[in-house]
N, C-alpha and C positions, 0 to 999 in steps of 0.2 A: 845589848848583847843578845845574841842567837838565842831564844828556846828561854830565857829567864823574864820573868813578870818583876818588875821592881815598883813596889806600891810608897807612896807616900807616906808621912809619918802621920798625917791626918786623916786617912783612910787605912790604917789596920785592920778596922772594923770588918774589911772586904775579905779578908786572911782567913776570918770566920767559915766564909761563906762557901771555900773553898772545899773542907769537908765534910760539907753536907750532902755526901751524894745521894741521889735518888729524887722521888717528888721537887725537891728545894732547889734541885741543879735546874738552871736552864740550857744544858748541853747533855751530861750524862744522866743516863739511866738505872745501869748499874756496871761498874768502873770492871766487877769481875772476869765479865766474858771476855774481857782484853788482854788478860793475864795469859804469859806463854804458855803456859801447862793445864788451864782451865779446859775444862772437857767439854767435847763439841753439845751446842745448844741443844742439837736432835737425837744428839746421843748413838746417831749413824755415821760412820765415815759417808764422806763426799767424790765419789769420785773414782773411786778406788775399788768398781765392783770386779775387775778383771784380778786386781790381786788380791781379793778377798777369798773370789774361787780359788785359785790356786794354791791358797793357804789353805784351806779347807778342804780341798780335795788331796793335799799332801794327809793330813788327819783323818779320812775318811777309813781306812784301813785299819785304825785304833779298834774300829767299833767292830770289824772284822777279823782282823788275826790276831788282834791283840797290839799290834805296832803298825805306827805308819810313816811314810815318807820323811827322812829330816828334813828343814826347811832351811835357808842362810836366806836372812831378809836383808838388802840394804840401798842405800838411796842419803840425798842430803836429810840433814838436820831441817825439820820442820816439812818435810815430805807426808807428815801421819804414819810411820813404821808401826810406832810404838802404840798407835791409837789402834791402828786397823788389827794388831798381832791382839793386843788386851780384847778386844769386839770379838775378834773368831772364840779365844778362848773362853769369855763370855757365852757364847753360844753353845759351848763347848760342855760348860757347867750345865749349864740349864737343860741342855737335851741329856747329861749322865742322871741328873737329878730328876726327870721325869720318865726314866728309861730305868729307874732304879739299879743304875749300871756302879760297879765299882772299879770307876778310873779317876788317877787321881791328874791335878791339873794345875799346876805351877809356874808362876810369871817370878824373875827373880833381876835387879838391877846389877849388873859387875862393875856398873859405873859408880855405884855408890860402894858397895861389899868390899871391890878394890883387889882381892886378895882372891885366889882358889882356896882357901878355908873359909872364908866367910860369904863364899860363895853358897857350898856347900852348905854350908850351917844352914843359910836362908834354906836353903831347897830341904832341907829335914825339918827342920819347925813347922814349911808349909808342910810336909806331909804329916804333921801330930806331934812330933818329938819336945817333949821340953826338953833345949838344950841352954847352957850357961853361953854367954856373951863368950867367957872363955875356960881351961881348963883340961877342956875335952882333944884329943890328939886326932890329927885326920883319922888317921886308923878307925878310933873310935865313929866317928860322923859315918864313916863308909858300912861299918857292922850298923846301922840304927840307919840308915838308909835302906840296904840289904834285909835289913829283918822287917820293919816298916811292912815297908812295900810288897814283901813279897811276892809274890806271882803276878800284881794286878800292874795293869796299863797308867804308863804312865806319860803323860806329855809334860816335857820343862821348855819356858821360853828365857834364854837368858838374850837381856838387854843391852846393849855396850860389850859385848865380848870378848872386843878386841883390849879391853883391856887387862883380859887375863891371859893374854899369849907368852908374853914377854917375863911373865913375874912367878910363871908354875915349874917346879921341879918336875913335878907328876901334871901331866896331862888329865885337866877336869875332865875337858871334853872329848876325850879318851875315852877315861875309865868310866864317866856316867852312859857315853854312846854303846858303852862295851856290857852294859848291863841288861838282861833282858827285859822284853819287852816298853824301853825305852826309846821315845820319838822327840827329837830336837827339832826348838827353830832360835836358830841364832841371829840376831839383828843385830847390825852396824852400820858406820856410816859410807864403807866405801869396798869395794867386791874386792880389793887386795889383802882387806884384813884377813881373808879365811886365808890365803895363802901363807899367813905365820903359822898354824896351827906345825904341829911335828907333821912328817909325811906319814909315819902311821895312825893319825888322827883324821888325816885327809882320806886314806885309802879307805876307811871302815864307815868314814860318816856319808859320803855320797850324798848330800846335800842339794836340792833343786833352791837355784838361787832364783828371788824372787826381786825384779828391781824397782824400787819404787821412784821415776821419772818427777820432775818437776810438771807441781801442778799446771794444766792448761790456763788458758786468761778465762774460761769461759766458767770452768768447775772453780778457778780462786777466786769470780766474781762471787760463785753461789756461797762459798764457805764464808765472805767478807760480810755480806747479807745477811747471813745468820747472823754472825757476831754484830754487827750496826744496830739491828733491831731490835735483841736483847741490851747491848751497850748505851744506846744515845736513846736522847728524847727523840718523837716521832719529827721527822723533815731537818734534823739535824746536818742529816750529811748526804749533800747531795750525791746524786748518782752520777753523774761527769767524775767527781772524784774517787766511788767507788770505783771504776772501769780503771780511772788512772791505777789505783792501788792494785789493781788485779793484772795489770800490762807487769808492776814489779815485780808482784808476785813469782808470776812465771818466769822472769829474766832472772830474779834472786834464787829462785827453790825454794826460800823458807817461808812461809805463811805467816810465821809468826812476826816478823819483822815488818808484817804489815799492820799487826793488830797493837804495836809500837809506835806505830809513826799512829795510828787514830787518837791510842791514848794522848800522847805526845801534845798532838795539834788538836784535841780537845782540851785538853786541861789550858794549852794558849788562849784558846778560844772563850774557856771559862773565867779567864784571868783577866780578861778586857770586856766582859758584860755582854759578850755576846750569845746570841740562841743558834747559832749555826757555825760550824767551820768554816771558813775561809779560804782561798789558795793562798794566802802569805801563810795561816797557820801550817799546813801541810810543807809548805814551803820550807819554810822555817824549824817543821820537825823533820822531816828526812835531811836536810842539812846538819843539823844536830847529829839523828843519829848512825849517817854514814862516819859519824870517827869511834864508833863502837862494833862494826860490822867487817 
């Protein structure tokens, strides 16, 4: 069978050896950098210096009038949105923090929160507030936002947005755009989400929509690199099949999907005693996991 190791009953022993990873692997390194969500090796996005400016140059006016450009981020799933939106505001921190500026600066998931109240909540905790899980009445959340904040600058980045169009009586991203000194950048997966927003959420937010393209073969070779080198023992994985994975890459969008198919056709490769992947293993994992994609 596709993608499955089936050991013998007189070799268990071998089941051991499986997770050992690190030094004792003769394939992996360390299994983490392969994980979908594990954060880039260098800790720099790859690739992405033209929508880094543009994000950053939307925020640039924070530091000037007090508010700056809203941003709408979006692009497929595994593009780096989320990587490159966390980096600017990162940067964002570090220069209020060494400018002894008072702005506050807010990254907040809707894809998880679910709800415009629990949206909301997140964005008040980040700015100080203990607030209860529950209890508290939107009304309330918006007076403790308002009093909060007061006067100062503030940037919120909400994540998944699109999943609070459909589910709000009251417009979040209204009445938070509608507040002074407020600058959004909203990310999703597809430039039609903003068009759910009400039309008077649309009129007021004036959003620079920011796209973020599938990556090139040349920039998914570099990021696949990263991850290999930290990931696998040193000559692990040859380069002919990095290139292949990086041809995917670009045709798929998603990056991550590639750092799937390494685990995938490593851990095959681990299971049969070998110190290098193989084209059957690769083979045999993107097989696998084109019935999950």
């Amino acid at each position: 069978m596709d993608g499955v190791c089936v050991v013998a009953d007189a070799d268990v022993g071998f089941v051991d050896s499986l997770f050992r990873v690190g030094k004792s692997s003769r394939v992996f390194w360390d299994v983490g950098w392969l994980q979908p969500l594990s954060p880039s090796p260098s800790g720099v996005p790859v690739g992405r210096e033209a929508e880094l400016r543009a994000i950053a140059a939307c925020l640039a006016g924070v530091f000037e009038g007090g508010v700056g450009r809203n941003v709408f981020v979006y692009g497929k799933s595994g593009a780096g949105k989320t990587f490159c939106v966390r980096y600017v505001l990162d940067r964002v921190r570090a220069f209020v923090e060494s400018k002894g500026l008072d702005v506050l600066v807010v990254y907040v998931n809707a894809g998880k929160t679910r709800s415009p109240y629990f949206t909301l909540l997140e964005v008040v905790r980040a700015v100080g507030v203990d607030v209860p899980s529950s209890g508290w009445q939107f009304s309330r959340l918006k007076e403790e936002f308002e009093r909060v904040r007061a006067d100062k600058p503030i940037i919120i980045a909400i994540d998944e947005f699109e999943s609070l169009i459909f589910k709000q009586r009251e417009p979040l991203v209204y009445y938070v755009n509608r507040q002074p000194k407020v600058t959004l950048i909203l990310i999703s997966n597809k430039f039609e989400d903003i068009a759910g927003l009400p039309e008077r959420a649309k009129s007021t937010l004036q959003a620079l929509p920011v796209m973020f393209d599938c990556y090139s073969v040349e920039v998914a070779k570099k990021i696949l690199m990263e991850r290999i080198e930290k990931a696998f023992q040193l000559s692990a994985v040859e380069e002919k099949y990095i290139d292949w994975l990086a041809e995917i890459a670009s045709q798929v969008g998603d990056i991550r999907v590639c750092f799937n198919i390494l685990l995938t056709a490593g851990l095959l490769a681990e299971c049969e005693g070998k110190t290098k992947l193989e084209k059957e293993h690769f083979l045999s994992a993107t097989k696998t996991i084109q019935h999950t994609i």
